[in-house]
C-alpha positions in Angstrom: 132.1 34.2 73.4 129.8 37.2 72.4 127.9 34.3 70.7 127.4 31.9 73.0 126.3 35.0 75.8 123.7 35.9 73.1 122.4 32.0 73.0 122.2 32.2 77.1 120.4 35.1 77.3 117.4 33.9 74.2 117.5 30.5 76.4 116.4 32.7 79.2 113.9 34.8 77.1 112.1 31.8 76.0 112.1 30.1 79.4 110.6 33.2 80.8 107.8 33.2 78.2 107.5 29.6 78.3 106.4 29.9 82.0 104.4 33.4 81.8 102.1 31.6 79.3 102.2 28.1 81.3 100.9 30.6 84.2 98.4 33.8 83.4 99.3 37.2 84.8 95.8 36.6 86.0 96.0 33.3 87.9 95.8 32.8 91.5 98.9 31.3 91.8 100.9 30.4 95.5 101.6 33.3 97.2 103.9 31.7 99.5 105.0 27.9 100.4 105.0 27.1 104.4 107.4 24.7 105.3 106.3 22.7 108.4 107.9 20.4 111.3 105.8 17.1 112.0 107.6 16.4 115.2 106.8 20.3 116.6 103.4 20.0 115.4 101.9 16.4 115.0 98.1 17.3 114.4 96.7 20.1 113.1 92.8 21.2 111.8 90.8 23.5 114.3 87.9 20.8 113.0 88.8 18.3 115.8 92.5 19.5 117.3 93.5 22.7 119.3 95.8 23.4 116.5 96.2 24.4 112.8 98.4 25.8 110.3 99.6 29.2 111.2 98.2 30.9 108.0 97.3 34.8 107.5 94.2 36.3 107.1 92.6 35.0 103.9 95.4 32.5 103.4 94.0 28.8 102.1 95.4 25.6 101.5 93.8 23.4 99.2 93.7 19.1 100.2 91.8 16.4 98.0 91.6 13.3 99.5 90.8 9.3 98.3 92.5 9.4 94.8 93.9 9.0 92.4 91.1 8.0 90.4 92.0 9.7 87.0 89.0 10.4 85.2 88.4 13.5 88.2 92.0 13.7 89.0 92.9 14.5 86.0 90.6 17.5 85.1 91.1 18.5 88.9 95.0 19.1 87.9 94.0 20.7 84.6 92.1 23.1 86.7 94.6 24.0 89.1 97.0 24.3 86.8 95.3 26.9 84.6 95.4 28.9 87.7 99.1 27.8 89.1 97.7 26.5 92.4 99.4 23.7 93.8 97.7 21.3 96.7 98.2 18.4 98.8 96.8 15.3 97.8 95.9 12.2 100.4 96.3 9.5 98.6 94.8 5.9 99.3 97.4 3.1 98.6 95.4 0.9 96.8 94.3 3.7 94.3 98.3 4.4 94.2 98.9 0.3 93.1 96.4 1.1 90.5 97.1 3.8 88.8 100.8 4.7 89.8 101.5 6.9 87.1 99.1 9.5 88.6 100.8 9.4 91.5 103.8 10.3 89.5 102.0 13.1 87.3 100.9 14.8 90.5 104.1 14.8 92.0 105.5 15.6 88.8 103.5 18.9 88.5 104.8 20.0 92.0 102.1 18.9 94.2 102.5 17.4 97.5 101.8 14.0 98.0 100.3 12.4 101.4 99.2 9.6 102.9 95.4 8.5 103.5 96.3 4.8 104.3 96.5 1.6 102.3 92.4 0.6 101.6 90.7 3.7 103.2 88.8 1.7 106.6 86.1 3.7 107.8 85.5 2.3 111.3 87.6 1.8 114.5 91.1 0.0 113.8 93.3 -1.7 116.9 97.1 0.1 116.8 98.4 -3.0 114.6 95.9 -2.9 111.9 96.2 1.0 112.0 100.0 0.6 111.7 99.8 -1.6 109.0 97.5 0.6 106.9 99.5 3.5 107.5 103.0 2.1 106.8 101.4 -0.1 103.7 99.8 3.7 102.2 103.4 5.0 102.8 105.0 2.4 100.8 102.3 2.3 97.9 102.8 6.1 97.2 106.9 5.4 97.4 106.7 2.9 95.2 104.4 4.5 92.9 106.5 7.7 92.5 110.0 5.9 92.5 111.7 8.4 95.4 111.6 7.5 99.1 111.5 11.1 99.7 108.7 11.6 97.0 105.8 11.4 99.6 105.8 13.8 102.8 105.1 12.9 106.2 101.5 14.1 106.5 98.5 11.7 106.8 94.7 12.2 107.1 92.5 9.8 109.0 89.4 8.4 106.6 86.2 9.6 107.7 88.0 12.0 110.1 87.3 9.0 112.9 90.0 10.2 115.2 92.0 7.8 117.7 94.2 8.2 120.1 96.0 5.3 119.5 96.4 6.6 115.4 97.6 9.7 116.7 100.0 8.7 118.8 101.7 5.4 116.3 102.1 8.6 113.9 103.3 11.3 115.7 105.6 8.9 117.4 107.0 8.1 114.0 107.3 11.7 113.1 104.1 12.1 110.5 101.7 15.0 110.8 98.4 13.8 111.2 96.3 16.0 109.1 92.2 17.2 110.0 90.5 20.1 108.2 89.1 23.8 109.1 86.2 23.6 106.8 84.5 20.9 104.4 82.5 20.8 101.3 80.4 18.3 101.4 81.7 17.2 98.5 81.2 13.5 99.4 77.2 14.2 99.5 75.2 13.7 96.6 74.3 17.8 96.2 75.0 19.3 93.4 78.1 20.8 92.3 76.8 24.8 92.7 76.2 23.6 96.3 79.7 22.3 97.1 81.4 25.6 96.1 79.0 27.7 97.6 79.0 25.3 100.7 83.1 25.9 100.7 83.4 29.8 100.0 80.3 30.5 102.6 82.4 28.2 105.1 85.8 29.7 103.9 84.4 32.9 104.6 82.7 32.1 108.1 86.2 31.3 109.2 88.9 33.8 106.8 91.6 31.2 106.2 92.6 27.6 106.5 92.5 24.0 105.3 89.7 23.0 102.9 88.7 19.6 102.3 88.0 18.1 99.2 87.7 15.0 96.9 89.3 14.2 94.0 87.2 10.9 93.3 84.0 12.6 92.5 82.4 14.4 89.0 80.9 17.5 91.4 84.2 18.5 92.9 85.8 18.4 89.1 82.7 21.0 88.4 82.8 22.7 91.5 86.3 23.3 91.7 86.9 26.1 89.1 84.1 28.3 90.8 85.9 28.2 94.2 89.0 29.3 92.4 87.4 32.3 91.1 85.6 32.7 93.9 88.5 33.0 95.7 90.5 34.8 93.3 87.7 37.8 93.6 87.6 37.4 97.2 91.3 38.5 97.6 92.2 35.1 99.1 95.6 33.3 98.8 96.7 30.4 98.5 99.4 28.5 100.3 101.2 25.5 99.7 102.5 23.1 102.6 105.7 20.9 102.5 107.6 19.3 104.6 111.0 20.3 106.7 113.8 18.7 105.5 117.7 18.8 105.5 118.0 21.3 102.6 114.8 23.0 103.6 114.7 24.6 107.2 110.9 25.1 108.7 109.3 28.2 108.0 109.9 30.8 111.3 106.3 31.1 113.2 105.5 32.0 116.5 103.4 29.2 118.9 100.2 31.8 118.8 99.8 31.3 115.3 99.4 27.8 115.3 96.8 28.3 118.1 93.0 26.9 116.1 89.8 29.1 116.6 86.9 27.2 115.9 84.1 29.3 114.3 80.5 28.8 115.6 79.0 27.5 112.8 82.0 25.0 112.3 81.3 21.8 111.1 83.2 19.2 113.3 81.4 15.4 112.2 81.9 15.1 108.5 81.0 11.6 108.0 82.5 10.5 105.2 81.0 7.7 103.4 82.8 4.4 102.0 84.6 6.1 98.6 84.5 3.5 95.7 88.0 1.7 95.4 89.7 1.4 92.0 87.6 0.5 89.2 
């Protein structure tokens, strides 16, 4: 008996160290997870909608969009994983087809994984090809990561090109439709010094919210580890965003904090150019 208590508790002791040196006493970490409802709020980024997630002051939560595309996916999850940061990625369904297994690996490391439809249209779409890039997305990132409940019910427009139409299919099928409170730029060709000062100088215009990023571009892998410090030594937190479900009851918020407050210097036409597909 005395035994076997004695094996428990070194199983414990090494656990413990295992994940203190997976995760620096130092690191940024997630100071908290915020678990939302899609159906009580379907859109959400003061960028283009009157509402946003109901963060604190210098609260941030981290989205990469267009991948996987695993030569900048990768070192992006190296990176946020030497500072125990977790993020929500938007997948495009054909990258998922291609490289499934980084689906899995960023699911794997506790991510969330969203949708960013099937072959990433920028331009205009009529409610049945819109449907049909949004459901085929959905079922390329299920398939990829082997759960139906693997992928959450979040989605982000390409390009940002709102429609009505888009908006309503998916809050009508109980998916969050996802915009931004700051950009980048990442998508640009400026350098990579540029794109994290272009983020923190936006991040701190505005003192919390959604940053948008790309995980299918060598200046974001670069940039990425001077935002993190930056906003390590800025006292800024981040926050990681799943979905409601059965065993996991929406966070409690008031409707004032989901109230957006556009900032006067906010950017609100990112024109995102056509990302490269698989290669």
């Amino acid at each position: 008996m005395r035994s076997t208590i004695a094996a428990c508790a070194i199983l414990v002791l090494l656990i413990g160290a295992a994940n203190a040196e997976q995760c620096p006493p130092d690191a940024l970490g997630v100071s908290r997870t915020l678990v939302v409802d899609p159906n009580e709020h379907p859109r959400v980024g003061s960028m283009q909608y009157p509402e946003t997630l109901p963060l604190d002051d210098h609260e941030i939560v981290l989205t990469f969009d267009d991948g996987p595309l695993p030569r900048y996916t990768s070192p992006i999850l190296e990176t946020l994983a030497s500072e125990c940061v977790k993020a929500t990625f938007f997948m495009v369904g054909q990258m998922a087809r291609a490289y499934p297994w980084m689906v899995r690996r960023v699911y794997d490391e506790g991510h969330t994984v969203a949708n960013h439809t099937q072959n990433h249209p920028i331009r205009k779409m009529s409610a049945t090809q819109a449907a049909r890039e949004i459901e085929e997305g959905f079922a390329s990132l299920r398939d990829a990561i082997g759960d139906p409940q693997g992928v959450s019910p979040f989605f982000r427009i390409p390009g940002l090109l709102r429609q009505k139409s888009v908006e309503q299919y998916l809050a009508a099928h109980g998916d969050m439709t996802w915009s931004a409170d700051f950009v980048a730029d990442d998508w640009t060709r400026i350098k990579d010094s540029e794109v994290a000062r272009r983020a923190i100088s936006r991040i701190e215009a505005r003192g919390k919210g959604i940053l948008l990023l790309h995980d299918i571009h060598l200046r974001t892998v670069l940039a990425l580890p001077e935002i993190l410090n930056e906003l390590k030594s800025r006292g800024y937190k981040i926050v990681h965003v799943v979905p409601a479900a059965a065993d996991r009851p929406k966070t409690a918020t008031s409707a004032q904090q989901w109230v957006a407050r556009p900032t006067p210097e906010q950017h609100t036409s990112p024109s995102h150019g056509q990302e490269p597909g698989p290669k």
